[in-house]
Structures are given as structure tokens and as C-alpha cells.
DSSP file (Angstrom, degrees, kcal/mol; ACC not computed):
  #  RESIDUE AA STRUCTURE BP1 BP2  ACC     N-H-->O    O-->H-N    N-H-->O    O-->H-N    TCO  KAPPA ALPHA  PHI   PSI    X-CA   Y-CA   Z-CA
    1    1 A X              0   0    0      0, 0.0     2,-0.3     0, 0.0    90,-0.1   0.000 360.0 360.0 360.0 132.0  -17.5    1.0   27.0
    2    2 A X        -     0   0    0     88,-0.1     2,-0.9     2,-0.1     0, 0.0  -0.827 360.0-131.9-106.7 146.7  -19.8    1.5   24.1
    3    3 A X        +     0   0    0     -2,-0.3     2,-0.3    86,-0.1    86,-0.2  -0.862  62.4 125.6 -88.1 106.2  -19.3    1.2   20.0
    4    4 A X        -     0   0    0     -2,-0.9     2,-0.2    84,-0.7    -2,-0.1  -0.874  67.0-106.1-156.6 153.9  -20.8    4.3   19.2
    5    5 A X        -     0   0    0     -2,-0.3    -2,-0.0     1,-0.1    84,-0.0  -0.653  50.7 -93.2 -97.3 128.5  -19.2    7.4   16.9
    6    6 A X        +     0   0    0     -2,-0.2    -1,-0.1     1,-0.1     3,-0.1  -0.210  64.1 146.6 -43.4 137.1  -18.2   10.7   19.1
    7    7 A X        +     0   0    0      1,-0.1     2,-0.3     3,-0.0    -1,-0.1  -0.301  57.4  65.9-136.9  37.9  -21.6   13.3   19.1
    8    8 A X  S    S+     0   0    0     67,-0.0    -1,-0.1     2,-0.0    67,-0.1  -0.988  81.8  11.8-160.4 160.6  -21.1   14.7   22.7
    9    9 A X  S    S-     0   0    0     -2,-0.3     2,-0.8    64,-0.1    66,-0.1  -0.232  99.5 -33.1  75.0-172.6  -18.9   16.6   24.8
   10   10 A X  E     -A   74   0A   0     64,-0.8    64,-2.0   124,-0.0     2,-0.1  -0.939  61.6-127.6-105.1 135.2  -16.3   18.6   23.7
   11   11 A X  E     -A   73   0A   0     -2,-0.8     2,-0.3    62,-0.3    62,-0.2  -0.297  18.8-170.5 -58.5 127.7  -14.3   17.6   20.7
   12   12 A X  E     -A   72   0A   0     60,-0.9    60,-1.3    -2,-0.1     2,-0.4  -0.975   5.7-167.9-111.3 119.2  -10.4   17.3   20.5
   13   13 A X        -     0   0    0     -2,-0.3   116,-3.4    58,-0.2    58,-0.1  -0.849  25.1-109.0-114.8 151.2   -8.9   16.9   17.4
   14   14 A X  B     -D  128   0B   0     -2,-0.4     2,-0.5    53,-0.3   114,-0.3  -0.317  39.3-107.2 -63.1 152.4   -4.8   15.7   16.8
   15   15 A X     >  -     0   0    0    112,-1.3     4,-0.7     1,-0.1     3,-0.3  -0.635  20.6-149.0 -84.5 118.8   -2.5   18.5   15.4
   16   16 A X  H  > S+     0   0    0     -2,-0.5     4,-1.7     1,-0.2    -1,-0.1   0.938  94.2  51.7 -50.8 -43.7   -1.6   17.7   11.8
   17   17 A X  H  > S+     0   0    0      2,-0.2     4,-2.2     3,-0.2    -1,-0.2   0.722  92.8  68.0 -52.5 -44.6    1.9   19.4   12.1
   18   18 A X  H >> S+     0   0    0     -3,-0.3     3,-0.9     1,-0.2     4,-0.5   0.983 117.7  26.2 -74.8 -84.0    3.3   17.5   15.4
   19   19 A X  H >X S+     0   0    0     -4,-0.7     4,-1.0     1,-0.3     3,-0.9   0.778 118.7  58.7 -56.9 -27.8    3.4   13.8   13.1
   20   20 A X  H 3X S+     0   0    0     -4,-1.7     4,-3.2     1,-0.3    -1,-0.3   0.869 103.6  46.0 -57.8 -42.9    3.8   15.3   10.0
   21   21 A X  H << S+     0   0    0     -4,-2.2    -1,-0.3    -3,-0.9    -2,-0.2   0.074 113.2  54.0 -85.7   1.9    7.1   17.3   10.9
   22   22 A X  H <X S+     0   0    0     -3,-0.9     4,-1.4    -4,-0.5    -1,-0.2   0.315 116.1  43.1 -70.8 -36.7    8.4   13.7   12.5
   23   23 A X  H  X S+     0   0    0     -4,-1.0     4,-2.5     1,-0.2    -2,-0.3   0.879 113.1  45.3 -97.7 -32.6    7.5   12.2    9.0
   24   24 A X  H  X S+     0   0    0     -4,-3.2     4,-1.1     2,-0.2    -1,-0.2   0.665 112.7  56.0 -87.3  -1.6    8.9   14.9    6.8
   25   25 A X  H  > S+     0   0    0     -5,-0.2     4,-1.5     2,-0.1    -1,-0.2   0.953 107.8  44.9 -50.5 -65.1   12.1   14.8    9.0
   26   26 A X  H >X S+     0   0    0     -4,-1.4     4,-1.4     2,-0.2     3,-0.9   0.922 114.2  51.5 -71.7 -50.9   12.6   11.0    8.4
   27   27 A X  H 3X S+     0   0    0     -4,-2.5     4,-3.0     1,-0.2    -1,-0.2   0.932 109.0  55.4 -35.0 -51.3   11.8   11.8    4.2
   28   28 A X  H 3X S+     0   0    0     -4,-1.1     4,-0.8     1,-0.2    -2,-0.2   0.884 114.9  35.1 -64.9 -32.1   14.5   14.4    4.6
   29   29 A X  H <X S+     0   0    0     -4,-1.5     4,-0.6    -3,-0.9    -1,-0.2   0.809 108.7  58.5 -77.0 -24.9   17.0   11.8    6.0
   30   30 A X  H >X S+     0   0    0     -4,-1.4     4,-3.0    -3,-0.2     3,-0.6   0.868  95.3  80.3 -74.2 -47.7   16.0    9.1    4.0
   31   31 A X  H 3X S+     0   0    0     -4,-3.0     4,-2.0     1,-0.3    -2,-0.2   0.765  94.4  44.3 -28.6 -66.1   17.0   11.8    0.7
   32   32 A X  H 3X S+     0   0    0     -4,-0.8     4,-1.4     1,-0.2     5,-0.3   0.906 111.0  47.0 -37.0 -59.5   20.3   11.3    0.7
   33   33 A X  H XX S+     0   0    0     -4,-0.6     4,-2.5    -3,-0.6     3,-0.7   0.951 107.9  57.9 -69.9 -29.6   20.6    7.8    1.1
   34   34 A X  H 3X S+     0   0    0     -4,-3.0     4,-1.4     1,-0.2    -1,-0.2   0.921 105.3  56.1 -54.6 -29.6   18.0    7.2   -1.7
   35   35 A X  H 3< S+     0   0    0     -4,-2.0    -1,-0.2     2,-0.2    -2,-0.2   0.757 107.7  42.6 -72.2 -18.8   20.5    9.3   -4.0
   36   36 A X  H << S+     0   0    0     -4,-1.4    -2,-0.1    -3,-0.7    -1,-0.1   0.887 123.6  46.9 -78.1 -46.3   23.8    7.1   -3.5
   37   37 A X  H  < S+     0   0    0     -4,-2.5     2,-0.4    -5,-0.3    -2,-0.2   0.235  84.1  83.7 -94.5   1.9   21.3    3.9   -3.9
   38   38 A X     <  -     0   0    0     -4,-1.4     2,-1.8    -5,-0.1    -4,-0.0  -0.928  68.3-152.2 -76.1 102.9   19.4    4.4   -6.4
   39   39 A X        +     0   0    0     -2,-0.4     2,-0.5     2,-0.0    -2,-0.1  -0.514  34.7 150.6-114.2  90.4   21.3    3.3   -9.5
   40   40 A X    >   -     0   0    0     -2,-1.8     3,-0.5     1,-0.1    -2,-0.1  -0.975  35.8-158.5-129.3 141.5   19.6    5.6  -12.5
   41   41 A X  T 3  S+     0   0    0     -2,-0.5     2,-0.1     1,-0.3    -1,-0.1   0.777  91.3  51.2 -93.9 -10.1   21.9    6.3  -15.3
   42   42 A X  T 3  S+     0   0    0      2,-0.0     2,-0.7     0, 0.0    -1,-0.3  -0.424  73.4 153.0-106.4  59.3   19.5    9.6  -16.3
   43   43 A X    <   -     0   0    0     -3,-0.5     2,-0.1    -2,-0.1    -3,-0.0  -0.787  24.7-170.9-110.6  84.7   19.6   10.8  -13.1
   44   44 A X    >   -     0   0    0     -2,-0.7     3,-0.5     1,-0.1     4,-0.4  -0.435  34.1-117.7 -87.3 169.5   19.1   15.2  -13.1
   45   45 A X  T 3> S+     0   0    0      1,-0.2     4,-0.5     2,-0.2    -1,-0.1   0.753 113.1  60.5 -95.2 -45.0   19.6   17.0  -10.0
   46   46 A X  T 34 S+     0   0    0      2,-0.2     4,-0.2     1,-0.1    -1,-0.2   0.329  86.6  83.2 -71.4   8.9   16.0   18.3   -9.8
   47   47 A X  T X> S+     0   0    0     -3,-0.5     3,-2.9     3,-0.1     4,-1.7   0.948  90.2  49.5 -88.5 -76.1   14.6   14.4   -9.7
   48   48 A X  H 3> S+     0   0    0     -4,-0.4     4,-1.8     1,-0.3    -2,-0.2   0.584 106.5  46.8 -49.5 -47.1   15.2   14.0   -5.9
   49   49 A X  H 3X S+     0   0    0     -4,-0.5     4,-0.9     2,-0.2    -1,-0.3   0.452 112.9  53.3 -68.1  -1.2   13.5   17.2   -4.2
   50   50 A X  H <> S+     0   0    0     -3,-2.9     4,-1.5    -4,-0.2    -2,-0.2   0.541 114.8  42.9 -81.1 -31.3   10.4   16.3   -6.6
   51   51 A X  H  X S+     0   0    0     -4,-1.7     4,-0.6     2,-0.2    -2,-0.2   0.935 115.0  46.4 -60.3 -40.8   10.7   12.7   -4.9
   52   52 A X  H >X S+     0   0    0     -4,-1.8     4,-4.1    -5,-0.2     3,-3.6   0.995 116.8  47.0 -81.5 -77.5   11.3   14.2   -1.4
   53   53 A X  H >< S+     0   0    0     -4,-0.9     3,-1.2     1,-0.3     5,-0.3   0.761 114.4  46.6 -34.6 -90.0    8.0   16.8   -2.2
   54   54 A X  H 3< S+     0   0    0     -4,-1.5    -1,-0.3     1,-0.3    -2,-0.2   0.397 107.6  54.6 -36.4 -21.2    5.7   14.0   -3.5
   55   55 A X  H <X S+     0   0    0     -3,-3.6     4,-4.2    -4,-0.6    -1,-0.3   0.705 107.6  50.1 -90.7 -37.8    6.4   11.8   -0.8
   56   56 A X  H <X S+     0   0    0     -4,-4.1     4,-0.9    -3,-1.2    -2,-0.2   0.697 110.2  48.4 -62.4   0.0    5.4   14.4    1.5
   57   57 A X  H  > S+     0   0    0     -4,-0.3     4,-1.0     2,-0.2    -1,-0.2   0.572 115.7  47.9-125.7 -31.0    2.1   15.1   -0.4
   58   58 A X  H  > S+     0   0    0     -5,-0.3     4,-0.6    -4,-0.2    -2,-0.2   0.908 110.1  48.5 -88.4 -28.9    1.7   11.3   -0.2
   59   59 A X  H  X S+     0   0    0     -4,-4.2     4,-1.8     2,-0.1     3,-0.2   0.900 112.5  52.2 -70.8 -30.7    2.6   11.1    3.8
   60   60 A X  H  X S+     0   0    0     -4,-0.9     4,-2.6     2,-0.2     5,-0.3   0.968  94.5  68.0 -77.3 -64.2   -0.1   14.2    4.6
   61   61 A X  H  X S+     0   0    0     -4,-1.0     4,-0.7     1,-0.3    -1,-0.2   0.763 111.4  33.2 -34.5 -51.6   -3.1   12.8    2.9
   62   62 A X  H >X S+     0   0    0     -4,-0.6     4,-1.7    -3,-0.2     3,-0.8   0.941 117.0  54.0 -80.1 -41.8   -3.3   10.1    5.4
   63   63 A X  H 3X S+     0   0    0     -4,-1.8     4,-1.6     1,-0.2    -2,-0.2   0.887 107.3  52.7 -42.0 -46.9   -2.2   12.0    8.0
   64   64 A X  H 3< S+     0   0    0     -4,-2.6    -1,-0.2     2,-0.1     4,-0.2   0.446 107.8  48.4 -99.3  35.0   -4.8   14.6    7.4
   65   65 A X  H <X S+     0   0    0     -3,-0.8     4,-1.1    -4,-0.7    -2,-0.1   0.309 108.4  51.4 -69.0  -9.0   -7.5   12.6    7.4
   66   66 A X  H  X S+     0   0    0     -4,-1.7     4,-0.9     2,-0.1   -52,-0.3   0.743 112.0  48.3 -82.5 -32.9   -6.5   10.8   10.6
   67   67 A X  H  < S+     0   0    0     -4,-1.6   -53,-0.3    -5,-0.3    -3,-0.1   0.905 116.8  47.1 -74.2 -36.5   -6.1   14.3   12.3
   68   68 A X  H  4 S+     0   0    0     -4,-0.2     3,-0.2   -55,-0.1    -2,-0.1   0.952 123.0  27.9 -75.5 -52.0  -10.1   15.4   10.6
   69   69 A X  H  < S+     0   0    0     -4,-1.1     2,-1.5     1,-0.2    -2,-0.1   0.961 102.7  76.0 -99.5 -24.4  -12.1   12.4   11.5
   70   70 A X     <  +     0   0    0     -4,-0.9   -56,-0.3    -5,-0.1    -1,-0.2  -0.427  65.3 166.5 -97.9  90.3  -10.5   10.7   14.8
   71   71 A X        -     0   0    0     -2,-1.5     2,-0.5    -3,-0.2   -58,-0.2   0.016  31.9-137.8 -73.7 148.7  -11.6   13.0   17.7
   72   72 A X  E     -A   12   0A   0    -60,-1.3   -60,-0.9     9,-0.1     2,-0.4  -0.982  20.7-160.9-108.5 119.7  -11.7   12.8   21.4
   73   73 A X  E     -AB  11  80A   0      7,-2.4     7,-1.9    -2,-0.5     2,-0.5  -0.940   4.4-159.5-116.9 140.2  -14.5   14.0   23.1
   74   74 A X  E     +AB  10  79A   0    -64,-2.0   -64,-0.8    -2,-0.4     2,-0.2  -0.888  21.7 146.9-125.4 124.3  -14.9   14.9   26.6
   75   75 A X  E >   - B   0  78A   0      3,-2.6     3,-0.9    -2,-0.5   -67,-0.0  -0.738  57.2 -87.0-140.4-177.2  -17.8   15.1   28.5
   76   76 A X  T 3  S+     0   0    0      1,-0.3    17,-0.2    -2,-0.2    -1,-0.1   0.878 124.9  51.9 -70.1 -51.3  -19.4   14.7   32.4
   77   77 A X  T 3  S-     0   0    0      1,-0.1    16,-1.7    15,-0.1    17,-0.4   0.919 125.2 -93.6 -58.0 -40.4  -20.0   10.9   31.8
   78   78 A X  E <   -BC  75  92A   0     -3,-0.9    -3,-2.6    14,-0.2     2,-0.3  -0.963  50.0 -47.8 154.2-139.1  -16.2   10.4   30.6
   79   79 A X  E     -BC  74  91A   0     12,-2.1    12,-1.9    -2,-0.3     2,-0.3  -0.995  32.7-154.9-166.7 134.7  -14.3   10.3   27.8
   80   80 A X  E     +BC  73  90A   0     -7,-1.9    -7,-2.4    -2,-0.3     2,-0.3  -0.822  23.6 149.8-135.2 140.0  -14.4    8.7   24.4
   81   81 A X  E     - C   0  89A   0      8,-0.6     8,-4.9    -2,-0.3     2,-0.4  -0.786  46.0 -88.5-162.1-167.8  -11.4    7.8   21.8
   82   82 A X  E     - C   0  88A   0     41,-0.3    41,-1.0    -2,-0.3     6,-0.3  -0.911  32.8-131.1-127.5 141.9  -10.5    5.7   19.5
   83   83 A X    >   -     0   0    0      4,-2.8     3,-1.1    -2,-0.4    39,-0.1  -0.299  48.5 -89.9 -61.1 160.7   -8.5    2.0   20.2
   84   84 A X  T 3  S+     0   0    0      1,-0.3    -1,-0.1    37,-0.2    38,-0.1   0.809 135.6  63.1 -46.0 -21.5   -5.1    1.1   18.0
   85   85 A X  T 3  S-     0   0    0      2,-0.1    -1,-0.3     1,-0.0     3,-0.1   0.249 114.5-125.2 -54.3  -1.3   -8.0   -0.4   15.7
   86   86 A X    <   +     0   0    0     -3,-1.1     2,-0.6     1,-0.2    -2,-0.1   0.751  67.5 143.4  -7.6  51.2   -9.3    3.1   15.4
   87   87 A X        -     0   0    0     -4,-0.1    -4,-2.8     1,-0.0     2,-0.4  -0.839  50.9-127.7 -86.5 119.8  -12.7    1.2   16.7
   88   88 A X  E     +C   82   0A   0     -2,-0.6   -84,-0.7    -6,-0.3    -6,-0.2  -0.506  34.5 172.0 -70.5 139.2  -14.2    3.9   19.0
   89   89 A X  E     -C   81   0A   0     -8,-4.9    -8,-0.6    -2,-0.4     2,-0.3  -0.578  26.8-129.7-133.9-155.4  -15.2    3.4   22.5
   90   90 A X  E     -C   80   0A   0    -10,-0.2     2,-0.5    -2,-0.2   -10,-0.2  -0.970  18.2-161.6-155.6 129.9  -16.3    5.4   25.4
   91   91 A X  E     -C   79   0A   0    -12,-1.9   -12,-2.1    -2,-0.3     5,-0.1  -0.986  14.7-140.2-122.8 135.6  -14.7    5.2   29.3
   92   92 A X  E >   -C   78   0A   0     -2,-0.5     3,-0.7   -14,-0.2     4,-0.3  -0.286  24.7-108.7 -87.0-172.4  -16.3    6.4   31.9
   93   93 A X  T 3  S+     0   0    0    -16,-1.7    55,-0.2     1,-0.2    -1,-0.1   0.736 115.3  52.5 -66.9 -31.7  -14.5    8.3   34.6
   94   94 A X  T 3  S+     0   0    0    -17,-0.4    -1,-0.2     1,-0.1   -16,-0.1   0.389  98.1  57.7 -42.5 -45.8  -14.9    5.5   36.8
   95   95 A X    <   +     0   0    0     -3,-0.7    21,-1.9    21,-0.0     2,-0.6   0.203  68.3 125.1-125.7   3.7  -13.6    2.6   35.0
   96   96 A X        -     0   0    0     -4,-0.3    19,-0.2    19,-0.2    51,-0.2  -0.741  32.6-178.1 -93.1 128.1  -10.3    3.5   34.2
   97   97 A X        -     0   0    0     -2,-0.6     2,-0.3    17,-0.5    18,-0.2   0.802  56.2 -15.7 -74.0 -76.3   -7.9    1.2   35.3
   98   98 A X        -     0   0    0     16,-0.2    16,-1.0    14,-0.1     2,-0.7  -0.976  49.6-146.8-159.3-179.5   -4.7    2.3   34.5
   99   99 A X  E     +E  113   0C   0     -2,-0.3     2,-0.3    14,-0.1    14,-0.2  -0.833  19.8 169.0-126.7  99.0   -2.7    5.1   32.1
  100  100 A X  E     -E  112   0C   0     12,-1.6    12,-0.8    -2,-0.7     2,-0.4  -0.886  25.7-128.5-108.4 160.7    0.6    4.7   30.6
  101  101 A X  E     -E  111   0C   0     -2,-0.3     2,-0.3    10,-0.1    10,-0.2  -0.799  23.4-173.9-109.9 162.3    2.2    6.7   28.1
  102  102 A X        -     0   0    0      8,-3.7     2,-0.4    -2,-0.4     8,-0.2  -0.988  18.7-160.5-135.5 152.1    3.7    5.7   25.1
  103  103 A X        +     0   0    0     -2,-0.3     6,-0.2     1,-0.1     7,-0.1  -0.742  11.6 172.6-138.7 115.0    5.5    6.9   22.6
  104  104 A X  S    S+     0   0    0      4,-1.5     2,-0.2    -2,-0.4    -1,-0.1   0.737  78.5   3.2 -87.9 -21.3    5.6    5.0   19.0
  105  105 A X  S >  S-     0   0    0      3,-0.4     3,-1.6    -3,-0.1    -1,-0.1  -0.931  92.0 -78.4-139.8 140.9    7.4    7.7   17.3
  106  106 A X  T 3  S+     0   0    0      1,-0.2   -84,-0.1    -2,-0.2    -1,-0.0  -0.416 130.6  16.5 -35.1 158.1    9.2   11.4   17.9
  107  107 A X  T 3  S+     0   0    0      1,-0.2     2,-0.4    -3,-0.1   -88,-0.2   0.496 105.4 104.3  60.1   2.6    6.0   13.5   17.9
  108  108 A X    <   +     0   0    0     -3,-1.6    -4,-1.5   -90,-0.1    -3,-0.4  -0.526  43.7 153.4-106.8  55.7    4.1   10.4   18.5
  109  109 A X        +     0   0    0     -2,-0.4    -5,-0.2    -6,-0.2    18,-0.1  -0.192  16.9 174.2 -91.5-175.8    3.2   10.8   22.4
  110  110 A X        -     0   0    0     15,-0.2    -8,-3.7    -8,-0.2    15,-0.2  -0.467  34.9-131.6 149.1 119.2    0.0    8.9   23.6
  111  111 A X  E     -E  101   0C   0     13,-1.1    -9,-0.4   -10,-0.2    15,-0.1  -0.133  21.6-151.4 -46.4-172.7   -1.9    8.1   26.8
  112  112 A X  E     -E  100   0C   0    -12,-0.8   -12,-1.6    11,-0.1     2,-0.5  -0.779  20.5-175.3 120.9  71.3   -2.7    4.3   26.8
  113  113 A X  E     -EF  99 122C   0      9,-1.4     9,-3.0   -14,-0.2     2,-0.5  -0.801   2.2-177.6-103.2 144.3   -6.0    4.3   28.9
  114  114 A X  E     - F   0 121C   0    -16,-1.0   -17,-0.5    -2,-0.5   -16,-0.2  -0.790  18.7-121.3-126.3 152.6   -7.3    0.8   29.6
  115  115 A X        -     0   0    0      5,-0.7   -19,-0.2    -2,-0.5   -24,-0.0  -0.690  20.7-109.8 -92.3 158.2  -10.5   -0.2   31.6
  116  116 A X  S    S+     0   0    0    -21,-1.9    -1,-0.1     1,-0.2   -20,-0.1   0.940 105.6   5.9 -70.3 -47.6  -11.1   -2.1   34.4
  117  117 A X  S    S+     0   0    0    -22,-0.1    -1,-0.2    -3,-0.0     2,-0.1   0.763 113.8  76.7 -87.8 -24.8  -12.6   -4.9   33.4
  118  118 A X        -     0   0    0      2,-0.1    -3,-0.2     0, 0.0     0, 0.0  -0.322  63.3-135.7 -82.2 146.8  -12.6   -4.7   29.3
  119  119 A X  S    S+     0   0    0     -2,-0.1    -4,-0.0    -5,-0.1     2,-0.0   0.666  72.8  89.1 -73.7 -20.4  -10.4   -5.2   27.2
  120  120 A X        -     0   0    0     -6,-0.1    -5,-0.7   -37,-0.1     2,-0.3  -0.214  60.8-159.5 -90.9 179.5  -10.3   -2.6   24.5
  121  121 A X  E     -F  114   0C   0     -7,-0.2     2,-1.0    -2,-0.0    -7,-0.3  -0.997  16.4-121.0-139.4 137.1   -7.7    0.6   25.9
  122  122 A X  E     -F  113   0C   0     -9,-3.0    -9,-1.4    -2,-0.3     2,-1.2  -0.777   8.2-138.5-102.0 131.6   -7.9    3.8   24.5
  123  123 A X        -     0   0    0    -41,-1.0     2,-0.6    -2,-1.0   -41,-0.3  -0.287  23.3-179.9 -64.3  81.8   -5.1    5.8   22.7
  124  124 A X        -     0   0    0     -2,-1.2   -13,-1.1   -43,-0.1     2,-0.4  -0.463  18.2-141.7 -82.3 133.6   -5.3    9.3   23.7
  125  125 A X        -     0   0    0     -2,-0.6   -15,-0.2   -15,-0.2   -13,-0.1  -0.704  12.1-144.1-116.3 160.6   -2.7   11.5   22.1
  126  126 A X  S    S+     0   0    0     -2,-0.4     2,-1.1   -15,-0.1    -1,-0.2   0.330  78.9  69.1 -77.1  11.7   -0.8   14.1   23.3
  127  127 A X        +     0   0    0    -18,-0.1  -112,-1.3     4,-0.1     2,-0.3  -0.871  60.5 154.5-139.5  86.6   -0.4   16.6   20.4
  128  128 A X  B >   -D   14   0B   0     -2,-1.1     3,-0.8     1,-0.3  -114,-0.3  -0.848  51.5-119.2-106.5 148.8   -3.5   17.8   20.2
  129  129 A X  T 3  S+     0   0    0   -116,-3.4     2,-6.8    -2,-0.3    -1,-0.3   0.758 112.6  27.2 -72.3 -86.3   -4.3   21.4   18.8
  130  130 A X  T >> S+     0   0    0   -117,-0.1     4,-2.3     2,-0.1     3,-0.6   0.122  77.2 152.3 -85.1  89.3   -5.8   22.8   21.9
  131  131 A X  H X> S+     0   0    0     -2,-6.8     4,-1.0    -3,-0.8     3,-1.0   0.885  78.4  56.4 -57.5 -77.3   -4.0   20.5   25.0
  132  132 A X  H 3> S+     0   0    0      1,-0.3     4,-3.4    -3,-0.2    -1,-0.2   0.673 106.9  43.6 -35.5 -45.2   -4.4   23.1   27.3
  133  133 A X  H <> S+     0   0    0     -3,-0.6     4,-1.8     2,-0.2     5,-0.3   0.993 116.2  53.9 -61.9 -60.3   -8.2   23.2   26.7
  134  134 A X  H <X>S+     0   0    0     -4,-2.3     4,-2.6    -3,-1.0     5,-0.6   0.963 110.8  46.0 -24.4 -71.4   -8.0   19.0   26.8
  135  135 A X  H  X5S+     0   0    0     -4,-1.0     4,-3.5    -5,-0.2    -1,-0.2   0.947 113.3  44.9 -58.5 -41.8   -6.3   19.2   30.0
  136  136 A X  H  <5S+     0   0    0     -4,-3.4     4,-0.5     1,-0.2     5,-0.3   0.924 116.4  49.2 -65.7 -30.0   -8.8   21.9   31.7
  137  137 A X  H >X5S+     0   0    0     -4,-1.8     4,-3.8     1,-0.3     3,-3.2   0.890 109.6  48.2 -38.8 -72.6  -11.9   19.9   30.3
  138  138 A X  H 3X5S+     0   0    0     -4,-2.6     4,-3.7    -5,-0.3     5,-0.4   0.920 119.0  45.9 -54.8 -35.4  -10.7   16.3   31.6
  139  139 A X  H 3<<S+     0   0    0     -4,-3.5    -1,-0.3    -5,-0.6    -2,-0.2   0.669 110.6  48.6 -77.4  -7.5  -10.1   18.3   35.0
  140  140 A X  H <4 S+     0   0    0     -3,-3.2    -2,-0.2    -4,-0.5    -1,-0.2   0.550 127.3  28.5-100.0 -16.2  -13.4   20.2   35.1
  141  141 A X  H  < S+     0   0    0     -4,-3.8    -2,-0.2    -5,-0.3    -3,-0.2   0.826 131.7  31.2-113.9 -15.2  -15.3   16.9   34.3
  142  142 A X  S  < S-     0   0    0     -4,-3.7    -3,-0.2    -5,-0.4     2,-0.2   0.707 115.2-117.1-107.9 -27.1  -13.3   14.1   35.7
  143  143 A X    >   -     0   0    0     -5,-0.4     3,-0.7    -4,-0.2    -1,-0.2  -0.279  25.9 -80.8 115.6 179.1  -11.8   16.5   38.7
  144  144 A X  T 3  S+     0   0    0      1,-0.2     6,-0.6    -2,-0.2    -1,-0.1   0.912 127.3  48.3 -72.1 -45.6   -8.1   17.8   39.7
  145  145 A X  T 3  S+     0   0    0     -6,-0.2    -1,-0.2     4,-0.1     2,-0.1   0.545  79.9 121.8 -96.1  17.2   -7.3   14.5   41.5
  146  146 A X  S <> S-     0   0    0     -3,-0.7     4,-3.1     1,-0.1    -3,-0.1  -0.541  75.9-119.0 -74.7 158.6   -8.4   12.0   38.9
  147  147 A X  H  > S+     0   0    0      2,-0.2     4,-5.5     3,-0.2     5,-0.2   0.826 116.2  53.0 -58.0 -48.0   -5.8    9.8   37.8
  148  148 A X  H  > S+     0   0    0      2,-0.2     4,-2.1   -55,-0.2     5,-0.5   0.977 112.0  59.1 -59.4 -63.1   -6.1   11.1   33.6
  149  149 A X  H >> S+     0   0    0    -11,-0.2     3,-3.0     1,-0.2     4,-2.2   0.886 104.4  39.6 -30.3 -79.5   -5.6   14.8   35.5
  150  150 A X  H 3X S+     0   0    0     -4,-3.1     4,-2.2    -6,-0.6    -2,-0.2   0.886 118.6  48.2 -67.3 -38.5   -2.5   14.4   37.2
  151  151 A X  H 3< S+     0   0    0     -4,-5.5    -1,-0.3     1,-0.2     4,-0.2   0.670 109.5  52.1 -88.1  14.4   -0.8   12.4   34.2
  152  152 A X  H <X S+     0   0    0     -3,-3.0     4,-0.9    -4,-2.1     3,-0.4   0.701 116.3  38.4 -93.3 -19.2   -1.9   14.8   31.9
  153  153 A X  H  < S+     0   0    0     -4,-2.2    -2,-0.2    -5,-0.5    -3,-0.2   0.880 113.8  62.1 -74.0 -28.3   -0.2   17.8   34.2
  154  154 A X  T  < S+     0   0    0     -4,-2.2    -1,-0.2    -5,-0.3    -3,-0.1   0.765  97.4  58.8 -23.9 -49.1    2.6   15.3   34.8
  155  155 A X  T  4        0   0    0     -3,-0.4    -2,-0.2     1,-0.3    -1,-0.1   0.770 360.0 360.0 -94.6  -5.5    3.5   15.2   31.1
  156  156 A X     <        0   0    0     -4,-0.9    -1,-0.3    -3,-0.1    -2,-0.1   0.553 360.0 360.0 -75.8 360.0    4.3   18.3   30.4
């Protein structure tokens, strides 16, 4: 595994929508109880769906900017992602060790791919814009019966 920033392969970038629409769920649930519990004695009816609205405009900013710069790339040598650190590394095809999924959130799916000998693992995620392209890629370059194949045809 190498520290170096993705320039090769083909690119995958996460789908803004898939975490965003998990996060603007949990705002929408949250609304309510913020209205009982919130003790303001000038309290208008139009305050809370301007809360609800701003908090969404405040969850997306970081959200899209995780979804624009942290990329997957996949390419003949193997396949390069980013750690929970978002430290990028590179795994060859070779050297992975083994793949769980996780899932930290709805809408929050992730491989877990670890190396054999190394410690750092990488976080591949599953809500990607194009998975289908993802899957054939990893299968045209790592083959049909690598390990990353079958659990990404697995997870669906």
C-alpha cells in the first residue's frame, strides 16, 4: 500500500443523495421533537421548517464535498480508496486479506477491505453513482472469482 492521491484507473465517486436522504430523514424526525423542547416564548410557525431547511444546507456542504474529492479508482494493478482517516492508500489485487461489510448508518453501506500484512483497511462504499460500472471494472481487472467480485455481486 502506498500514500499517494488517486491519478489512475477509473474513477468512482459516492452518490450524494444515498447519505444525504438518511441525513435529511433523521432532521425530519428530529423536527418535531425540537418543537415540544425548545422553550421560546416568540415562537411563529414558519421558525421550524427554516430550522429543518438550514440544517439541511448545513448537512450537504460536507456531504458534498466528501462525495467530490474522495474517489475510488480502479485499475489492473488494484484498487485505491480512502481509510476511516480519509488517508488514501492503494491495494493490490493480491494483498487483500479479507472483506466485510459494514454498515454505520441507513444508506451508509461499506466494504471494509483490509491487507494482508498492513494495517491500514480500506472503506469502499456501496452507493456509489455508477455501481454497476464499479462492479464490472473490479471484475474485468481483478477477475469474476476474486474475492472483492463475488462480495460485490453478493451484496446486491
Amino acid at each position: 500500500m502506498r500514500h499517494s492521491k488517486p491519478r489512475r484507473g477509473t474513477q468512482f465517486a459516492s452518490s450524494f443523495w444515498v447519505p444525504f436522504r438518511t441525513v435529511a430523514a433523521f432532521l425530519l424526525l428530529l423536527a418535531p421533537v425540537m418543537a415540544v423542547t425548545i422553550d421560546n416564548p416568540n415562537r411563529e410557525w414558519w421558525h421550524l421548517p427554516v430550522a429543518v431547511v438550514g440544517a439541511w444546507a448545513f448537512c450537504a456542504i460536507p456531504l458534498f464535498y466528501a462525495t467530490w474529492t474522495y474517489r475510488i479508482d480502479v485499475d489492473e494493478e488494484g484498487i485505491g480508496g480512502y481509510d476511516i482517516w480519509n488517508r488514501y492508500h492503494r491495494l493490490a489485487w493480491g494483498d487483500l486479506a479479507t472483506i466485510r461489510k459494514m454498515t454505520l448508518a441507513p444508506g451508509f453501506a461499506y466494504l471494509r477491505l483490509a491487507h494482508l500484512s498492513r494495517r491500514p483497511v480500506i472503506w469502499i462504499p456501496l452507493f456509489l453513482v455508477d455501481r454497476q460500472r464499479f462492479d464490472r471494472e473490479v471484475a474485468r481487472h481483478a477477475g469474476a472469482v476474486h474475492p472483492l467480485a463475488r462480495a460485490l455481486r453478493g451484496d446486491r
